[in-house]
N, C-alpha and C positions, 0 to 999 in steps of 0.2 A: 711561502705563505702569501695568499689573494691579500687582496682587499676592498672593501666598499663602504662608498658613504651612508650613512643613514638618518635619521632625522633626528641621532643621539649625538653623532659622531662617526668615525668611522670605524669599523670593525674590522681586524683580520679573521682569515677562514682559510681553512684547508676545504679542496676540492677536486675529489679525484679524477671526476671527468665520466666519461666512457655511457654508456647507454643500458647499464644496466637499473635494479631495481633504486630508487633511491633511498637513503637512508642516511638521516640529519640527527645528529649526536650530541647532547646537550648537557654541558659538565656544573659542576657544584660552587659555592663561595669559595673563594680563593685557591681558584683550580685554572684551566685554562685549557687548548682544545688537545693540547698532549697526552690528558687523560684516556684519549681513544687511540692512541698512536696501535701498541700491541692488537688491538682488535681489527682498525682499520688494516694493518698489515693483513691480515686473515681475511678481508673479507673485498676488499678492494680490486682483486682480478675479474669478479664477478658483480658487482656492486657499486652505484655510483655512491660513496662515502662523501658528506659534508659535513664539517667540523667549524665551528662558529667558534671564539673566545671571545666570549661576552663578556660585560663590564663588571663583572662580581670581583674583583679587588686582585688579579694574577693578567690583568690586560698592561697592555702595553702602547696605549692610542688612548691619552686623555679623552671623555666625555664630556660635552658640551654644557657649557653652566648651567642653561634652562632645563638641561633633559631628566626626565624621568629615570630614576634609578631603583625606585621599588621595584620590589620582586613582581606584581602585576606588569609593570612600567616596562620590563627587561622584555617580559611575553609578549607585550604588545610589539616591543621591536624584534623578536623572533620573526613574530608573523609579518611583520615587514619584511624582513629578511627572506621571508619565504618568497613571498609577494614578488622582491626584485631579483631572485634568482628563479622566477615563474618554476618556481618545485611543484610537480605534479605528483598523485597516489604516490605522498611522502610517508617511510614508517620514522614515526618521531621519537626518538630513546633518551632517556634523560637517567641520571646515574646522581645521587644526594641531590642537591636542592635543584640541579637539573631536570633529575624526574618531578618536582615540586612547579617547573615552570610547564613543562608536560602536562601533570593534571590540570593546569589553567587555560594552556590553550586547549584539551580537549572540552573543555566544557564549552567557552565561547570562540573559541576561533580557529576550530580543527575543517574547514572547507578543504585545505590542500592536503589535509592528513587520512588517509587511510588505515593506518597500524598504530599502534602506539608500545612504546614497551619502556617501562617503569620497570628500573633498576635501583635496589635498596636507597632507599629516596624518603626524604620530609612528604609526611602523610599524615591527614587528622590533627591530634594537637601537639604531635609532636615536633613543634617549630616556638624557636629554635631547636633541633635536635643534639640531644647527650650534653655533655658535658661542653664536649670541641663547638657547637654552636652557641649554647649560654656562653662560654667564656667569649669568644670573639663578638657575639651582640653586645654583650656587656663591655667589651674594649672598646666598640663601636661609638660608644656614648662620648669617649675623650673627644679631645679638639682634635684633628689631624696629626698636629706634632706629636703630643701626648700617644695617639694612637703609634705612629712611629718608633716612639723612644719602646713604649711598651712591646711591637712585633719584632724589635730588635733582639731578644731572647732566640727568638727561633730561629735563630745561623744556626745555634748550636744543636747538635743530632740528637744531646740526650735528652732534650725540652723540648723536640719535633715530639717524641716517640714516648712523651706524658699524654696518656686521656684525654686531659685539655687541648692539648693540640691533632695530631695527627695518629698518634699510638692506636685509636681504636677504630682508626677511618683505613686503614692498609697494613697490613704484614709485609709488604714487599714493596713498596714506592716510595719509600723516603728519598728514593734522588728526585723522582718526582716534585715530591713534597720541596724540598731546598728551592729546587730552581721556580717554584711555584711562587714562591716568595719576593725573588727579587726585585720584581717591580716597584712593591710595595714599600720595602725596605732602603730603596734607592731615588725612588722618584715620588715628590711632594702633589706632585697631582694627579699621582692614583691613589696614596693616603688620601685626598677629598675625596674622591668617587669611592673607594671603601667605605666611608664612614658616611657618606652618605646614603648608600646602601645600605648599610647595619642599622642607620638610624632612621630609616625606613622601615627596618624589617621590623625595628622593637617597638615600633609605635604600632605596626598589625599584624599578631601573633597569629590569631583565628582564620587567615586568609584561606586557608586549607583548608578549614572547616565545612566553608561555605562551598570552596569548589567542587569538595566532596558530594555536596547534595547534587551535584551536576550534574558529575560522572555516568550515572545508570543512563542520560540521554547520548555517553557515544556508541552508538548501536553500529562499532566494528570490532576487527580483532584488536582485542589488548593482551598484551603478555606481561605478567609481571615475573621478576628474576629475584630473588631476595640469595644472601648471607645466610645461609644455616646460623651460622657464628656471628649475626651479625650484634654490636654491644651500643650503637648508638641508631639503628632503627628498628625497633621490632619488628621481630619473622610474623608475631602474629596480625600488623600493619599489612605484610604482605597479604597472607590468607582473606585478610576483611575488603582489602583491595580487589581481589581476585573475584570474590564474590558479588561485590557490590557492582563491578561493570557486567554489561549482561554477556559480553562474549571474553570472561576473562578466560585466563591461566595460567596456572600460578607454576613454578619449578625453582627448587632450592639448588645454592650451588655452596658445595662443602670447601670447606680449609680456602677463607676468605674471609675480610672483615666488607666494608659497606663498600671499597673502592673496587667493585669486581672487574673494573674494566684493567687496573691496575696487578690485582693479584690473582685474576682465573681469566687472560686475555683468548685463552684458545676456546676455555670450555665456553665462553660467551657467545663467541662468534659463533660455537659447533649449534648453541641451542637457537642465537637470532636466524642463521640456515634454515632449521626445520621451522621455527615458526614462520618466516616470510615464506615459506617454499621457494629453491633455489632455484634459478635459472632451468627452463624446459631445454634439451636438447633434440636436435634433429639426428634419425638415423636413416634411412634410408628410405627419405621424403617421409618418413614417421614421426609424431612427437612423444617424443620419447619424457616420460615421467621424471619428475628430481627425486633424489635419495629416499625424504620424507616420506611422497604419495606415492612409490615402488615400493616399499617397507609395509605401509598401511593395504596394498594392491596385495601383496602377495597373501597376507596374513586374513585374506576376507572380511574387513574392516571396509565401512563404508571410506571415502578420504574427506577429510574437513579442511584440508589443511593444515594439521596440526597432528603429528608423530604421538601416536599414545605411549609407545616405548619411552620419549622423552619430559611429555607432558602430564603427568595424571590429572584425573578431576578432582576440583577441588573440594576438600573435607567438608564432609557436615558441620 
C-alpha cells in the first residue's frame, strides 16, 4: 500500500501502475480501498487501477484536526488526489456513498475525469441511505467513546448481517465487512474522524439534491451499474440517474445487494470493459478493434462505444 500527504492528512492508496487506461475507484462510509480488490484483480493487467482509502471511518492514518471531513470536504481531497498523482482522461467509479462523492465531483470538478460510473450509490434524497445509513448517522451523533462502546456490537457476525448494519449492503463480504471495522473499533482517532464525518453528514442531508441539478452539465459518458436486488438504494434512483446525465447508461446486475464490487467482482469488471472500451490491439501493423466495437462492427451497428448486447437504452 502507497502513500501520500494531503492537505487532510495522509492517505493510503493502491496503484497498479502500467500505462494503461486509468481508472480511480471510490468506496462507501466505513469501507476502505479493498472494496475493489476482486475487480481490480480483473482488470489491472490491462488497466492502470487506483484505489484511494479515504477518511470515511475504515482508514488507518489519523486525519488532521482542521480538515474537512464532510462529505463535500473528502471530494474536494479526491480532486487533490487527483491533481498530485496528475491522473489524466480518469474514469471515476464510486460504489455507496462513493458513487455520492462521484456525483460531486462531476458536477464541479470533473477537469481530469472523462468517464464516470456510479455504482448502486446515495443519490437524490436518499441520504442517509436504508436503514444501515440512518442507523450509523444516528450513532454518529455520540461522543466518540459512546460511538465506540456502541460499534463494539459489530465483532459479532450475527449483528454485521442485521439491516442495520451490513445484511443489506452484501450477500457475500462479511469478511470484508469484519475487517472494515477494525480501525474503528481499536483506535480512538479514527472514532473522532468517523464521528466527525457522520456529524457532518447529518447536519446536510440534501447535498445530493443540489448536485443532482448539476449532473445534466457532465456532457461525457456516464454508466450507471445498479443491484436488481438492491434493498438500500433504489433500482428506480438508478433509471432517474441514467436519464437525467445526457450520455448515461444504465445495466442491472442480478444476485447482488448494493456492494457489487463485493458480490459480482467479475460481472463488474466484464461490464466496466465494454463501457471504457478495452485496450486497441495491434495485428499486423493493423488496429485491431476491442471485444465491444468488433461485436457492434460485425452486427452493422454504428460503434458508440458502448456494447448494445450489454447496455440497453434507457426506459421511457
Amino acid at each position: 500500500m502507497r502513500e501520500i500527504e494531503l492537505s487532510a492528512g495522509t492517505i493510503e492508496y493502491e496503484d497498479t501502475g502500467g500505462g494503461g487506461p486509468v481508472l480511480v475507484l471510490l468506496h462507501g462510509l466505513m469501507m476502505d480501498a479493498s472494496l475493489w480488490d476482486g475487480l481490480i484483480a480483473g482488470l489491472s493487467p490491462d488497466y492502470r487501477c487506483v484505489a484511494a482509502t479515504l477518511p470515511l471511518g475504515a482508514h488507518r492514518r489519523a486525519m488532521h484536526a482542521d480538515a474537512d471531513l464532510s462529505l463535500p470536504g473528502i471530494a474536494a481531497l479526491t480532486a487533490e488526489f487527483l491533481d498530485r498523482l496528475d491522473l489524466h482522461d480518469v474514469t471515476l467509479a464510486g460504489n455507496d456513498t462513493g458513487g455520492a462523492l462521484v456525483q460531486l465531483l462531476m458536477g464541479d470538478r470533473a477537469a481530469r475525469v472523462t468517464r464516470a460510473v456510479l455504482v448502486s450509490c446515495d443519490a437524490f434524497d436518499n441520504f442517509p441511505p436504508g436503514l444501515t445509513g440512518k442507523t450509523l448517522v444516528a450513532a454518529g451523533k455520540l461522543p466518540p467513546t459512546m460511538f465506540g462502546l456502541f460499534m463494539q456490537q459489530i465483532r459479532l457476525r450475527a449483528v454485521r448481517r442485521l439491516p442495520i448494519a451490513f445484511g443489506w449492503l452484501t450477500k457475500r463480504g462479511d469478511a470484508a465487512a469484519a475487517r472494515w471495522m477494525k480501525p474503528v473499533l481499536t483506535r480512538p482517532e479514527i472514532r473522532r474522524d468517523a464521528v466527525r464525518t457522520l456529524g457532518a453528514a447529518a447536519a446536510d442531508t440534501r447535498f445530493l439534491l443540489e448536485a443532482a441539478e448539476r449532473l445534466p452539465g457532465f456532457n461525457h459518458p456516464a454508466l450507471i451499474v445498479w443491484a436488481s436486488e438492491d434493498r438500500v438504494m433504489p433500482p428506480e434512483h438508478g433509471r432517474r440517474l441514467a436519464k437525467l446525465l445526457p450520455h448515461g447508461q444504465l445495466v442491472e446486475v442480478e444476485d447482488s445487494y448494493t456492494l457489487i464490487p463485493l458480490d459480482q467482482p467479475a460481472r463488474l469488471a466484464q461490464i466496466i470493459r465494454e463501457f471504457t472500451g478495452p485496450p486497441e490491439s495491434v495485428v499486423d501493423g493493423r488496429q485491431e478493434p476491442g471485444p465491444a466495437e468488433a461485436d457492434t462492427l460485425r452486427s452493422g451497428r454504428k460503434y458508440s462505444g458502448v456494447s448494445r448486447n450489454v447496455f440497453g437504452t434507457v426506459p421511457p
